[in-house]
PQR file of N, CA, C, O and H, with PARSE charges and radii, in Angstrom:
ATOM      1  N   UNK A   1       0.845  -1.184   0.000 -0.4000 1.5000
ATOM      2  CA  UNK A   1       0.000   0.000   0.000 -0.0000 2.0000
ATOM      3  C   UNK A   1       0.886   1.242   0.000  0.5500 1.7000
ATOM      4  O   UNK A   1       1.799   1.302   0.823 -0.5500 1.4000
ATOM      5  N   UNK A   2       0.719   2.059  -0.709 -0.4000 1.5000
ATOM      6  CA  UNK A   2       1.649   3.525  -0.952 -0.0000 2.0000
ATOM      7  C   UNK A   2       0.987   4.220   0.024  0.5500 1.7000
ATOM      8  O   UNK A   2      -0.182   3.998   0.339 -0.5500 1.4000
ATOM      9  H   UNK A   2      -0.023   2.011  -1.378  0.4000 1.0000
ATOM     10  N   UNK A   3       2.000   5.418   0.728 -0.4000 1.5000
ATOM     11  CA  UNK A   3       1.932   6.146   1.504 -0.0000 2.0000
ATOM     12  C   UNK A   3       1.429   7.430   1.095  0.5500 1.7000
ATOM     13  O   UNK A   3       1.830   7.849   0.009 -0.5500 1.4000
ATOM     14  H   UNK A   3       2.949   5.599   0.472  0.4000 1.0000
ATOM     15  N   UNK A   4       0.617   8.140   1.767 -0.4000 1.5000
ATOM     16  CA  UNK A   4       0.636   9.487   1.154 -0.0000 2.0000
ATOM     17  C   UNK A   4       1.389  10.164   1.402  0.5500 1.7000
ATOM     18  O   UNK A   4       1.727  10.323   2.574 -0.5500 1.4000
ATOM     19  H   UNK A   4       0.291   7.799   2.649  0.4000 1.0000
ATOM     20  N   UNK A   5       2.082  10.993   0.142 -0.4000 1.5000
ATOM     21  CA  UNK A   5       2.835  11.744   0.223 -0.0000 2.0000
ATOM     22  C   UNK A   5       2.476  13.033   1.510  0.5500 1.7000
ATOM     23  O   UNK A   5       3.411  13.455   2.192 -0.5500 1.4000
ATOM     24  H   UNK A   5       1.806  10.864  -0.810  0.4000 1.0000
ATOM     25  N   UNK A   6       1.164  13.516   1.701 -0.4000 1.5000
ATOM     26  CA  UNK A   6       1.693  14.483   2.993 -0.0000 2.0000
ATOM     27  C   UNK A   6       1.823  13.204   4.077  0.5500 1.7000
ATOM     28  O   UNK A   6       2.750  13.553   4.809 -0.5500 1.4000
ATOM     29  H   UNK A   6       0.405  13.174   1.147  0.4000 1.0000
ATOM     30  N   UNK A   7       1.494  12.298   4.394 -0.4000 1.5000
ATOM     31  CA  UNK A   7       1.896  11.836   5.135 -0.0000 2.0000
ATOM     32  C   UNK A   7       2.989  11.604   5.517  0.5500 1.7000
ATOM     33  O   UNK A   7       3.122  11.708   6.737 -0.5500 1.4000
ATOM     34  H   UNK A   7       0.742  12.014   3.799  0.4000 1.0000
ATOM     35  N   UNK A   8       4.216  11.207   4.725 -0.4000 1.5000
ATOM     36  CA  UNK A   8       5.570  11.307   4.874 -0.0000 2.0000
ATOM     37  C   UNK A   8       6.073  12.456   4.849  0.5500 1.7000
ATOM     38  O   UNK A   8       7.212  12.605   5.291 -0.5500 1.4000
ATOM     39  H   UNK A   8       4.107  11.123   3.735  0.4000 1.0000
ATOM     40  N   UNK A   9       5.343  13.561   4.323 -0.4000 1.5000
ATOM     41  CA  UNK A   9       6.340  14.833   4.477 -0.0000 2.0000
ATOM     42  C   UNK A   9       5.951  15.209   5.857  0.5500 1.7000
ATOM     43  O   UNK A   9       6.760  15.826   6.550 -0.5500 1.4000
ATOM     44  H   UNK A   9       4.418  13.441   3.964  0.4000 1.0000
ATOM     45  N   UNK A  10       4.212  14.736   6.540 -0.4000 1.5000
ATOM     46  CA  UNK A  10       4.233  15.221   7.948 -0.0000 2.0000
ATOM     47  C   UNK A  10       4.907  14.469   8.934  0.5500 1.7000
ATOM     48  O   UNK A  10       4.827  14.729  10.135 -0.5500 1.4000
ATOM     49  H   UNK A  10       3.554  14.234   5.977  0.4000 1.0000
ATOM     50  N   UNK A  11       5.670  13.403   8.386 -0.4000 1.5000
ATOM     51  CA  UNK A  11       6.249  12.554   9.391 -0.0000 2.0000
ATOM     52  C   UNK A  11       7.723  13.553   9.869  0.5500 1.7000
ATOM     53  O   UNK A  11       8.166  13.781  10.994 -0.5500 1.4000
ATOM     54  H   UNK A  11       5.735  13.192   7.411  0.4000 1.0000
ATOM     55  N   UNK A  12       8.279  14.056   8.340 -0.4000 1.5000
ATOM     56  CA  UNK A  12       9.742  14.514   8.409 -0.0000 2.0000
ATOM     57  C   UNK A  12       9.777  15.626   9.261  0.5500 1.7000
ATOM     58  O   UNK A  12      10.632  15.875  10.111 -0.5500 1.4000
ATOM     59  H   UNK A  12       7.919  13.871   7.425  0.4000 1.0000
ATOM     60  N   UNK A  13       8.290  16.592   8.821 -0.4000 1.5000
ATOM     61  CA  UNK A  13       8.565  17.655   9.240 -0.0000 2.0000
ATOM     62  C   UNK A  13       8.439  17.205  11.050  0.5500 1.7000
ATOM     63  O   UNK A  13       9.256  17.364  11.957 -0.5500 1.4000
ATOM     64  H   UNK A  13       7.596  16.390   8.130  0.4000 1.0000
ATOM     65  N   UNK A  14       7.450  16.773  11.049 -0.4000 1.5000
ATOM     66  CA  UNK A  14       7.398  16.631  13.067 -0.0000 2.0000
ATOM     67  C   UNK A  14       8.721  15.939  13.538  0.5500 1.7000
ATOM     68  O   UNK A  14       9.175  16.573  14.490 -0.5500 1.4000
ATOM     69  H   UNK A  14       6.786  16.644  10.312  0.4000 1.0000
ATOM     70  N   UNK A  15       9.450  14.937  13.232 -0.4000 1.5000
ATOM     71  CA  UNK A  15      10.846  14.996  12.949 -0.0000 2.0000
ATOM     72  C   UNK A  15      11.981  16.191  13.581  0.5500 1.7000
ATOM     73  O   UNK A  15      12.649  16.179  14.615 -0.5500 1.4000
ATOM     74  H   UNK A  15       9.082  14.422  12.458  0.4000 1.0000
ATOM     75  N   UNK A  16      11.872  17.168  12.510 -0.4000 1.5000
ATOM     76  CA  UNK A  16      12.754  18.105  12.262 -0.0000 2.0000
ATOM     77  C   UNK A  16      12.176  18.824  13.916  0.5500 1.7000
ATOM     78  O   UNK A  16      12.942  19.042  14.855 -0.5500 1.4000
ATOM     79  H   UNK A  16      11.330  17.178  11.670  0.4000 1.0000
ATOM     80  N   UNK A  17      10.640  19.096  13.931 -0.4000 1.5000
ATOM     81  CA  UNK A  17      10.386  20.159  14.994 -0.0000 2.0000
ATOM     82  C   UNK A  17      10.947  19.268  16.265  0.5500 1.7000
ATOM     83  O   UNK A  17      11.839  19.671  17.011 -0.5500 1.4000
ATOM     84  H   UNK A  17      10.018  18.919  13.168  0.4000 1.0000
ATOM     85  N   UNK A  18      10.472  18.355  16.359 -0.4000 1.5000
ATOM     86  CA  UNK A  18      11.486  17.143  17.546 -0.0000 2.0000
ATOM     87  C   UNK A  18      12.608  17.451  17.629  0.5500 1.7000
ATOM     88  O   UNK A  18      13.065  17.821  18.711 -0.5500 1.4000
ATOM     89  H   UNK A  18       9.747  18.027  15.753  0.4000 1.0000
ATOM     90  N   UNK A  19      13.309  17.390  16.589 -0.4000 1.5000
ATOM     91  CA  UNK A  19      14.931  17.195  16.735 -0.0000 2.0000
ATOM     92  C   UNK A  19      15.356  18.923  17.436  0.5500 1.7000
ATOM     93  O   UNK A  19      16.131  19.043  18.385 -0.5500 1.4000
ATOM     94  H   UNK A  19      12.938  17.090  15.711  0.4000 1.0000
ATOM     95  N   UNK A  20      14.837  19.843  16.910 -0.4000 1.5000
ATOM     96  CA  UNK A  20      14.959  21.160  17.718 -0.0000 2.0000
ATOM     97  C   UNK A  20      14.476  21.335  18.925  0.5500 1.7000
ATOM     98  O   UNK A  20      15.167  21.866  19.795 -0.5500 1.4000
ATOM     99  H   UNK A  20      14.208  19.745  16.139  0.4000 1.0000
ATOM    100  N   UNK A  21      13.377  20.970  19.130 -0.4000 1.5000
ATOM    101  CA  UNK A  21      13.105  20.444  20.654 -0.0000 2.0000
ATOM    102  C   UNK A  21      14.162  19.883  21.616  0.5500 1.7000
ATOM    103  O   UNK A  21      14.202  20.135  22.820 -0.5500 1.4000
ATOM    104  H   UNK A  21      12.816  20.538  18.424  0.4000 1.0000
ATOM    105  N   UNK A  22      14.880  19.215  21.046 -0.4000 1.5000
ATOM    106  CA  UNK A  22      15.845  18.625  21.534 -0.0000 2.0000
ATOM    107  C   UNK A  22      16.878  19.514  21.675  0.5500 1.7000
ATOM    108  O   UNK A  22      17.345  19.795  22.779 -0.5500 1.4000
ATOM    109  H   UNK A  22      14.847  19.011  20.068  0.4000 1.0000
ATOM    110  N   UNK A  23      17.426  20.160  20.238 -0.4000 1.5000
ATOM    111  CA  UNK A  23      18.417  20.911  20.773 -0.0000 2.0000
ATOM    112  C   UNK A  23      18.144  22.257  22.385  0.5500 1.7000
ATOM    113  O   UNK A  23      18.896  22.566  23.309 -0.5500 1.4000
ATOM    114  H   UNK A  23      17.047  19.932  19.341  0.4000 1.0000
ATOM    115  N   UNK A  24      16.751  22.695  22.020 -0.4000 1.5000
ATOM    116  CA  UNK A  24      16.369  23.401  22.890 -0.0000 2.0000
ATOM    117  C   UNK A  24      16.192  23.347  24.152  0.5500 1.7000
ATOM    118  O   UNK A  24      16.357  24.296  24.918 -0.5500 1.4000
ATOM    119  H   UNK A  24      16.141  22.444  21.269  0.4000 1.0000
ATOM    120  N   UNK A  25      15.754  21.947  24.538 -0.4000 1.5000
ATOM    121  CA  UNK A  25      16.043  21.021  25.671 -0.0000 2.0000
ATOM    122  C   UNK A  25      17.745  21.226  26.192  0.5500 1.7000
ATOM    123  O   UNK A  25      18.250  21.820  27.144 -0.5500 1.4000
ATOM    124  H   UNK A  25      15.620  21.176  23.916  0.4000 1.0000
ATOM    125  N   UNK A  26      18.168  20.620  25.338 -0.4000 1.5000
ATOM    126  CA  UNK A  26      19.979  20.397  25.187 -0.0000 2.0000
ATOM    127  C   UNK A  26      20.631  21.551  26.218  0.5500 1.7000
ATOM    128  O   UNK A  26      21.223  21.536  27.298 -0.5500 1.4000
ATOM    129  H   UNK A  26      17.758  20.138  24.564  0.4000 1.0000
ATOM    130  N   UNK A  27      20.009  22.930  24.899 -0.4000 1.5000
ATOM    131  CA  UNK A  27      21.135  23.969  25.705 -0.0000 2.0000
ATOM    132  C   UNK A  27      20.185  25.013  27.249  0.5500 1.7000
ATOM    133  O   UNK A  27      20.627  25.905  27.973 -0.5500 1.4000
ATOM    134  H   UNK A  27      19.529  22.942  24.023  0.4000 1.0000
ATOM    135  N   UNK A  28      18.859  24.370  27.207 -0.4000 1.5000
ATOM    136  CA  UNK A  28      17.924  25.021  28.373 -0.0000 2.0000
ATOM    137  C   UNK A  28      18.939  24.260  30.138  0.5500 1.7000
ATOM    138  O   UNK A  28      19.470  24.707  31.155 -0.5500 1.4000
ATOM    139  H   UNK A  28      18.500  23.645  26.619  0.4000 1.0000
ATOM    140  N   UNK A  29      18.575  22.526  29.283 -0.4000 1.5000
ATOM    141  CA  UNK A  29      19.641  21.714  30.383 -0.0000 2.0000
ATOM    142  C   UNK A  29      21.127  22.135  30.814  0.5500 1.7000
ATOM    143  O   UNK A  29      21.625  22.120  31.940 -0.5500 1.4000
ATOM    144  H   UNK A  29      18.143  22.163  28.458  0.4000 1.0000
ATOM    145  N   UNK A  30      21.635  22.478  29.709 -0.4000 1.5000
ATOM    146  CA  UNK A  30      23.619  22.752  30.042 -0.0000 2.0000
ATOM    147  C   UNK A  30      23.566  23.637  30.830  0.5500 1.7000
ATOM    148  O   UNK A  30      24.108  23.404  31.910 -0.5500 1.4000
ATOM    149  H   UNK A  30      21.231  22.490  28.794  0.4000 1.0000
ATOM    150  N   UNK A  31      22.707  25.417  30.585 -0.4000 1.5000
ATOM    151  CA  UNK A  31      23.202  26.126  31.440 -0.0000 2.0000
ATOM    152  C   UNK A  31      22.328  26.502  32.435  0.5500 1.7000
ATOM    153  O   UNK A  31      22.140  27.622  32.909 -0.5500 1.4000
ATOM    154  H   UNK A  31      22.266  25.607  29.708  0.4000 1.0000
ATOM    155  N   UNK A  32      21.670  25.151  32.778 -0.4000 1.5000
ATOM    156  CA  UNK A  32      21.040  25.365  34.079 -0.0000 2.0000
ATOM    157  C   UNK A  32      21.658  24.427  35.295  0.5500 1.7000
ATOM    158  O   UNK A  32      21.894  24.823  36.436 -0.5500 1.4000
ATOM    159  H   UNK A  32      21.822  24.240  32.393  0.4000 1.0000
ATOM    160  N   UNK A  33      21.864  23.091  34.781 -0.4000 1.5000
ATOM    161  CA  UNK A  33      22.656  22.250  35.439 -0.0000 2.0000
ATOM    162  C   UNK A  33      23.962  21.769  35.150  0.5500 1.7000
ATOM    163  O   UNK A  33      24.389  20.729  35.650 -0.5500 1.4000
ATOM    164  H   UNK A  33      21.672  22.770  33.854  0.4000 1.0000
ATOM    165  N   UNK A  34      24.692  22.556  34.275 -0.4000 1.5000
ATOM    166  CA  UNK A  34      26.112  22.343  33.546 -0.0000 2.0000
ATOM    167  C   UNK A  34      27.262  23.507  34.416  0.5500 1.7000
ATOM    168  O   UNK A  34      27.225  24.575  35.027 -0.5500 1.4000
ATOM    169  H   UNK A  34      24.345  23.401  33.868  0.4000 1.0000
ATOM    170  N   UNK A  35      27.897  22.823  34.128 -0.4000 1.5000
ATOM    171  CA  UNK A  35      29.072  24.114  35.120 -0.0000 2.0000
ATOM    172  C   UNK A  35      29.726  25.022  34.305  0.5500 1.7000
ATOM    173  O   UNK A  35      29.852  24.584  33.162 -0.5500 1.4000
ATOM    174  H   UNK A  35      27.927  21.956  33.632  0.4000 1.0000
ATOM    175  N   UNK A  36      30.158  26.059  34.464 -0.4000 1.5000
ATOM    176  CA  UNK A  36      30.311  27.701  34.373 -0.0000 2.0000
ATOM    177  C   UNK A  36      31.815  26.917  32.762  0.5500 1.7000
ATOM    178  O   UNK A  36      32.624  27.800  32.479 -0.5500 1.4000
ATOM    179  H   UNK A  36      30.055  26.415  35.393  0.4000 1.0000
ATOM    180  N   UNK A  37      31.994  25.871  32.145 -0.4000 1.5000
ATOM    181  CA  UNK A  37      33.058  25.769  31.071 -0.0000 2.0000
ATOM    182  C   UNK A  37      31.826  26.465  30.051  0.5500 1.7000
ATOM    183  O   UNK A  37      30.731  25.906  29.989 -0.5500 1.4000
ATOM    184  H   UNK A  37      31.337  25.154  32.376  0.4000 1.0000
ATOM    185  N   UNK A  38      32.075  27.600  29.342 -0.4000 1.5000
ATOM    186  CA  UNK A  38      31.591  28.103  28.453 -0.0000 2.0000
ATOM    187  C   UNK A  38      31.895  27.202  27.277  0.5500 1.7000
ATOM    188  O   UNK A  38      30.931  26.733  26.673 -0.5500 1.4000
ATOM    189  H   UNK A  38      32.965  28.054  29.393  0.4000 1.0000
ATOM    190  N   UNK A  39      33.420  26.832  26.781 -0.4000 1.5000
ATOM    191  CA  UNK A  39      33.475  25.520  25.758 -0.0000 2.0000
ATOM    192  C   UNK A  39      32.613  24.194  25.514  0.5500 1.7000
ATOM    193  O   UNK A  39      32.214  23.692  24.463 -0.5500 1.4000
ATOM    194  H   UNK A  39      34.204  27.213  27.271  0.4000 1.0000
ATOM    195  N   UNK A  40      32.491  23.872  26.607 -0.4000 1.5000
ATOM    196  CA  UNK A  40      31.434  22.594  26.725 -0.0000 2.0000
ATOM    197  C   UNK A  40      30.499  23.254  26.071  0.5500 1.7000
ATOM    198  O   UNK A  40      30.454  23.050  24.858 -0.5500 1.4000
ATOM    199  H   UNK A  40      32.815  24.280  27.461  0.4000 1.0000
ATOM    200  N   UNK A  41      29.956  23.780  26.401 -0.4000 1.5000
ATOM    201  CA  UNK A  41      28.305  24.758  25.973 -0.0000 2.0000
ATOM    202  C   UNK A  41      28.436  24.707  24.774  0.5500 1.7000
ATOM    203  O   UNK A  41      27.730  23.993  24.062 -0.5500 1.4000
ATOM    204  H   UNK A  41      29.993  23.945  27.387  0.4000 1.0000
ATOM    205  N   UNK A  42      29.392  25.481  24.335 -0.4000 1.5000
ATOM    206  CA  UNK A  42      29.148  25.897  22.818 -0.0000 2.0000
ATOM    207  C   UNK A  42      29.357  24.736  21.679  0.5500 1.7000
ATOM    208  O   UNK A  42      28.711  24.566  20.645 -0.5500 1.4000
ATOM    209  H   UNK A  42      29.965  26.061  24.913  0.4000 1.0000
ATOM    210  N   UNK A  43      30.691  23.840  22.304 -0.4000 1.5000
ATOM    211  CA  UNK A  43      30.570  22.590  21.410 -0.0000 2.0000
ATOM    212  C   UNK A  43      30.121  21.108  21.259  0.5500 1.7000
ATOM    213  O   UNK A  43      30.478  20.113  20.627 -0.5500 1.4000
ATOM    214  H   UNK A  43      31.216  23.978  23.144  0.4000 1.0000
ATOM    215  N   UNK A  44      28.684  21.633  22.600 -0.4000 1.5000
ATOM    216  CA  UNK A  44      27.873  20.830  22.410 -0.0000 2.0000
ATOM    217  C   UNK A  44      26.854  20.916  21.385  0.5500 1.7000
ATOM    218  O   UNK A  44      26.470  20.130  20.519 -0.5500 1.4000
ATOM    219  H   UNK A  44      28.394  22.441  23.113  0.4000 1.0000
ATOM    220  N   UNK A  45      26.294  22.899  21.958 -0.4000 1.5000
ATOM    221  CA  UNK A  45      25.396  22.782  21.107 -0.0000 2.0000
ATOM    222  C   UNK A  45      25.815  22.845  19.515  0.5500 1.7000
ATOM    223  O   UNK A  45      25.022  22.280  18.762 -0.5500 1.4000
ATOM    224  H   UNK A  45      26.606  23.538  22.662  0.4000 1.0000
ATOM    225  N   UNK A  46      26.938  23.450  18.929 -0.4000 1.5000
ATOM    226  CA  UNK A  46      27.643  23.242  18.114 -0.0000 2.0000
ATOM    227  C   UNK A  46      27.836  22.032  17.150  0.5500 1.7000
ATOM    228  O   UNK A  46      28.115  22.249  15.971 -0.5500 1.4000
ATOM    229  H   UNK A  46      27.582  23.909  19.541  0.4000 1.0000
ATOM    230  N   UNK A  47      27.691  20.740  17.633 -0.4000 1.5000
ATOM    231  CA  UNK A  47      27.446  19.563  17.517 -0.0000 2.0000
ATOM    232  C   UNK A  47      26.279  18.936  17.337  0.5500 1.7000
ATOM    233  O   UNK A  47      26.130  18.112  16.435 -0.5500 1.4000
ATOM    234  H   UNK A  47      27.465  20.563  18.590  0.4000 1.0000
ATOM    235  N   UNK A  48      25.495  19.208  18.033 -0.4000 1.5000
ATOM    236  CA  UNK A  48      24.102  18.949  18.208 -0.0000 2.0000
ATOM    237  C   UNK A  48      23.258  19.585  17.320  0.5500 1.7000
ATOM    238  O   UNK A  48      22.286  19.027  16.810 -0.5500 1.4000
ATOM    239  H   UNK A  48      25.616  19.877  18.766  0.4000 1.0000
ATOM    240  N   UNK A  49      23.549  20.604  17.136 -0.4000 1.5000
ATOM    241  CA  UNK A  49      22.926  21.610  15.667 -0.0000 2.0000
ATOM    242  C   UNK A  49      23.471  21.512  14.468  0.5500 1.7000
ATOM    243  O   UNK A  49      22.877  21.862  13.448 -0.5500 1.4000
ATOM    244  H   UNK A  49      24.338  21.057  17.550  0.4000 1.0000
ATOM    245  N   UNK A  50      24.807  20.962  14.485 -0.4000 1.5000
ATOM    246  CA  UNK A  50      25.722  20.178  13.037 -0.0000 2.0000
ATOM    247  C   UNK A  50      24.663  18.937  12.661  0.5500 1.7000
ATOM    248  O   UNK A  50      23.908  18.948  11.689 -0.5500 1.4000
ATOM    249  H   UNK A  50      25.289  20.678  15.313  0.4000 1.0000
ATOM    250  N   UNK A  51      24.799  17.650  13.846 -0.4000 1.5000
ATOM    251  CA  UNK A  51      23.518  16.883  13.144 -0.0000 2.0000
ATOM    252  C   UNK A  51      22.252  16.832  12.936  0.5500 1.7000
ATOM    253  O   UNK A  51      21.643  15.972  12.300 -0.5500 1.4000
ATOM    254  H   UNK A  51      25.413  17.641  14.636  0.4000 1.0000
ATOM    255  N   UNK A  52      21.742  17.968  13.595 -0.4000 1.5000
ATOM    256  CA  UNK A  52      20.175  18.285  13.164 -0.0000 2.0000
ATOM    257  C   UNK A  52      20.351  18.683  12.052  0.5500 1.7000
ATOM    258  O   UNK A  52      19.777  17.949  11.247 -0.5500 1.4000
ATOM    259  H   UNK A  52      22.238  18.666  14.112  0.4000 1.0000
ATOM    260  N   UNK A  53      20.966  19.648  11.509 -0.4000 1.5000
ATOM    261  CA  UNK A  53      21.314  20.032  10.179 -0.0000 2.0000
ATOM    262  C   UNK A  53      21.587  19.035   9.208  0.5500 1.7000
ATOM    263  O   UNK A  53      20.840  19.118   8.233 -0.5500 1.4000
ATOM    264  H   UNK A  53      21.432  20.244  12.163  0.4000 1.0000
ATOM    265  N   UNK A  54      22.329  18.219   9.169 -0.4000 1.5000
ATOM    266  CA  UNK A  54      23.319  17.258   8.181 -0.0000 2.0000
ATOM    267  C   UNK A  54      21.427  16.416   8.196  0.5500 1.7000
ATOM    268  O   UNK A  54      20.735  16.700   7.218 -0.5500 1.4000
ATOM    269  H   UNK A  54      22.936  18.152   9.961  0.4000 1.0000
ATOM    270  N   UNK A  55      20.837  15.544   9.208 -0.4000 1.5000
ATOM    271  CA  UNK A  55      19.617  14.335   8.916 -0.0000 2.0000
ATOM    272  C   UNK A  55      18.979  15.455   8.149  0.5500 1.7000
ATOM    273  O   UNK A  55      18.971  15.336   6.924 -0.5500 1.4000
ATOM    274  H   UNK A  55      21.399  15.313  10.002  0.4000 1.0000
ATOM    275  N   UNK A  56      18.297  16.818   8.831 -0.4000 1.5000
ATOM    276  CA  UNK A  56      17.728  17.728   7.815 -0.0000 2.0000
ATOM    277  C   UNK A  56      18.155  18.028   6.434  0.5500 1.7000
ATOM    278  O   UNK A  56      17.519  18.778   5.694 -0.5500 1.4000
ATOM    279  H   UNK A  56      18.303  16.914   9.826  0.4000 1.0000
ATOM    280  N   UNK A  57      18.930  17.600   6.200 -0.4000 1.5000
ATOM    281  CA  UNK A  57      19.790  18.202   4.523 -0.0000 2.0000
ATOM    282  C   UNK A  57      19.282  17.193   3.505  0.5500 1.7000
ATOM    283  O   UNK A  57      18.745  17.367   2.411 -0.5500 1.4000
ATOM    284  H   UNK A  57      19.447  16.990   6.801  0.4000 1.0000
ATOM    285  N   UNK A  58      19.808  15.381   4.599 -0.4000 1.5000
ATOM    286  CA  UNK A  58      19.259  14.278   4.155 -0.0000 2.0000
ATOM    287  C   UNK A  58      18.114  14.027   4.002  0.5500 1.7000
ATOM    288  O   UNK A  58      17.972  13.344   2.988 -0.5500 1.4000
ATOM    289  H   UNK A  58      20.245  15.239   5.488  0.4000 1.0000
ATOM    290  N   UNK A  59      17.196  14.235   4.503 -0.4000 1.5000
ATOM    291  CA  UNK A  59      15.842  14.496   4.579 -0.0000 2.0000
ATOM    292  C   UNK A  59      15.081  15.372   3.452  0.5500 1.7000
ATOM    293  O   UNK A  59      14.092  14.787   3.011 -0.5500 1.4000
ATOM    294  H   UNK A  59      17.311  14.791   5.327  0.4000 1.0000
ATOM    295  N   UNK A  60      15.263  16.329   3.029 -0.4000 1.5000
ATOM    296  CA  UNK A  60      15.199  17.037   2.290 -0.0000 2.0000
ATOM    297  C   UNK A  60      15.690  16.539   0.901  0.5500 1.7000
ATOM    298  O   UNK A  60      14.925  16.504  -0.063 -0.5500 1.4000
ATOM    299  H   UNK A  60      16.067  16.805   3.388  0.4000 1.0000
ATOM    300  N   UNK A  61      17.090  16.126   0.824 -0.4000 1.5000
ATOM    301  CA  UNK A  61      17.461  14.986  -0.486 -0.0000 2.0000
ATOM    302  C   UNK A  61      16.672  14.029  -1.198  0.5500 1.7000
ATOM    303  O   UNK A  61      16.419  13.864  -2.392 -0.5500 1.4000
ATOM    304  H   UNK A  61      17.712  16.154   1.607  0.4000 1.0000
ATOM    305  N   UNK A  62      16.272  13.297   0.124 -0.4000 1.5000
ATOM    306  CA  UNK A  62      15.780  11.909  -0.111 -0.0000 2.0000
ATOM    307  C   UNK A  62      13.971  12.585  -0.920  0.5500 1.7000
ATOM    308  O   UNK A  62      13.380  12.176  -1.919 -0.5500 1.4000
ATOM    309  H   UNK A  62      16.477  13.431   1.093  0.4000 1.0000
ATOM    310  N   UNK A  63      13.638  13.588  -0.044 -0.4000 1.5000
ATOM    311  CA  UNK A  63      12.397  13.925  -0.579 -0.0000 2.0000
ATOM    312  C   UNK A  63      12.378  14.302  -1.888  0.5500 1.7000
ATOM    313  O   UNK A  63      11.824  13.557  -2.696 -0.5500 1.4000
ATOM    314  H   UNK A  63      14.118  13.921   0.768  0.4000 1.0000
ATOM    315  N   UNK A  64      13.058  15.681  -2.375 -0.4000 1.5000
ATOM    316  CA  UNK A  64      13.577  16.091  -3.750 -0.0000 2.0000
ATOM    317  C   UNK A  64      13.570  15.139  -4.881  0.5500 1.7000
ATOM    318  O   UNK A  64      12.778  15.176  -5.823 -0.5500 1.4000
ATOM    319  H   UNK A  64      13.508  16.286  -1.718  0.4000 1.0000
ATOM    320  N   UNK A  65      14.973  13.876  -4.623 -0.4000 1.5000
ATOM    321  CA  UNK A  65      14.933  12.866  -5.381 -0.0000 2.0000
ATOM    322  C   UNK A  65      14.108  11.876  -5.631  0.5500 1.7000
ATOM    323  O   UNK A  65      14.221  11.154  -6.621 -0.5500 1.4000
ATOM    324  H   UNK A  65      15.616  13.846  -3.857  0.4000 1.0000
ATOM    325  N   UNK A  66      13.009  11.732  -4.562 -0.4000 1.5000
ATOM    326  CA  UNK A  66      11.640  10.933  -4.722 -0.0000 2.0000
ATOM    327  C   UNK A  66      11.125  11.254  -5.580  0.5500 1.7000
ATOM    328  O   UNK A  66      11.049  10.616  -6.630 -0.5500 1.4000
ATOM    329  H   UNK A  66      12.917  12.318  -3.757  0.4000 1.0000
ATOM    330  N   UNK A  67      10.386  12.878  -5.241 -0.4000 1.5000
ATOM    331  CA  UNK A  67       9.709  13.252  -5.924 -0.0000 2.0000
ATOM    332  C   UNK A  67       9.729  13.616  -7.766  0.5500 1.7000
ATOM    333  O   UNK A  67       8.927  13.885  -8.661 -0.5500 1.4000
ATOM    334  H   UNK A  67      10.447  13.396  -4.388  0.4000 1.0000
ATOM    335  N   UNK A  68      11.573  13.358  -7.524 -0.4000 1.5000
ATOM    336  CA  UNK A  68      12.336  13.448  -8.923 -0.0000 2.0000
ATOM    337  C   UNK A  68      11.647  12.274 -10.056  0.5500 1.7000
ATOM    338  O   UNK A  68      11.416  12.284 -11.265 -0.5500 1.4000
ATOM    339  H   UNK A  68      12.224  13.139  -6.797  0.4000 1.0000
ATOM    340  N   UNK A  69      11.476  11.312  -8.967 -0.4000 1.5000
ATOM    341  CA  UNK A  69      11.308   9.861  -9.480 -0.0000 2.0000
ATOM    342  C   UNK A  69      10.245  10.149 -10.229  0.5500 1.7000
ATOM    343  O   UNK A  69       9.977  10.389 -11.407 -0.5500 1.4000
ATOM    344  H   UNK A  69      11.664  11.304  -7.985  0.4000 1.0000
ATOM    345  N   UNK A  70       9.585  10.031  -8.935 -0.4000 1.5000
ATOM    346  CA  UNK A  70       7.843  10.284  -8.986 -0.0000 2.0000
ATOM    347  C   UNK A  70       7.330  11.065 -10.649  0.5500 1.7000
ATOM    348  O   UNK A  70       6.380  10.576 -11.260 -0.5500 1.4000
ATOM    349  H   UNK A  70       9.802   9.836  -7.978  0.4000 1.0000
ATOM    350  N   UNK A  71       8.083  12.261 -11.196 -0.4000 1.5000
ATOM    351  CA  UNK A  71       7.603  13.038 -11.598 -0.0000 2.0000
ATOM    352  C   UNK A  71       8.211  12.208 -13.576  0.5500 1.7000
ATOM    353  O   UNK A  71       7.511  12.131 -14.585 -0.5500 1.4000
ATOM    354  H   UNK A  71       8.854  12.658 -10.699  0.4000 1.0000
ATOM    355  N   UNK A  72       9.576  11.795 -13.401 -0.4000 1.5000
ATOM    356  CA  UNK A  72       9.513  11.416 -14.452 -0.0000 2.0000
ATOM    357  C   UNK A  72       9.256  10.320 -14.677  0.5500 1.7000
ATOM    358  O   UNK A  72       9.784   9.784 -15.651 -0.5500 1.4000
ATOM    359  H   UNK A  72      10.145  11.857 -12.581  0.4000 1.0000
ATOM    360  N   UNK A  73       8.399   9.642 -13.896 -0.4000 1.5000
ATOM    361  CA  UNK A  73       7.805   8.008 -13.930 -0.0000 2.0000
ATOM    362  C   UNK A  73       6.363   8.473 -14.907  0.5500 1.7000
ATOM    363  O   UNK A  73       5.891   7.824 -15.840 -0.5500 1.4000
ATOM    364  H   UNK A  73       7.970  10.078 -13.104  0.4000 1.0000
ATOM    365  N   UNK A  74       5.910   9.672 -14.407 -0.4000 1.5000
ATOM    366  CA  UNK A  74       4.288  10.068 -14.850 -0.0000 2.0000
ATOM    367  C   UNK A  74       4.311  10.514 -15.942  0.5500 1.7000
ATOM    368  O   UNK A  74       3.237  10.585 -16.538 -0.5500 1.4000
ATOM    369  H   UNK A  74       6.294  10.200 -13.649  0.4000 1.0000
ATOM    370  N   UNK A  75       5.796  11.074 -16.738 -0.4000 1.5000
ATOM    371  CA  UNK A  75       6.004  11.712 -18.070 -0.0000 2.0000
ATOM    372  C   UNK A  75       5.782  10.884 -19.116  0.5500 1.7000
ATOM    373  O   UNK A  75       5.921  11.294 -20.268 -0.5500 1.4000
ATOM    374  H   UNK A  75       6.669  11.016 -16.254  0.4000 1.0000
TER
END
């Protein structure tokens, strides 16, 4: 059975808003219960916002090139 397409794009996007949740979580947690190393902080969240970015990029790929499919399958 094929998926609907908003269905998978609403999967990615709630995804993406999760994964920022997280970072937001991340850096709410460090400098409330993290100790006064300003480095830690930054190259956590630094890190943590590198791979939200990089699955988001992928995410976005994988959709593009689907829909790449998709479009010259119907031509």
């Amino acid at each position: 059975m094929a998926k609907s397409k908003l269905v998978e794009a609403n999967k990615f996007i709630s995804l993406t808003v999760a994964m920022i949740s997280m970072i937001s979580l991340e850096v709410a947690m460090i400098y409330q219960f993290g100790s006064n190393d300003s480095d830690f902080k930054l190259v956590m969240t630094m890190v943590t916002g590198f791979v939200v970015a990089i699955v988001n990029s992928f995410m976005a790929i994988y959709m593009i090139v689907k829909a790449n499919k998709k479009l010259r399958a119907t031509d």
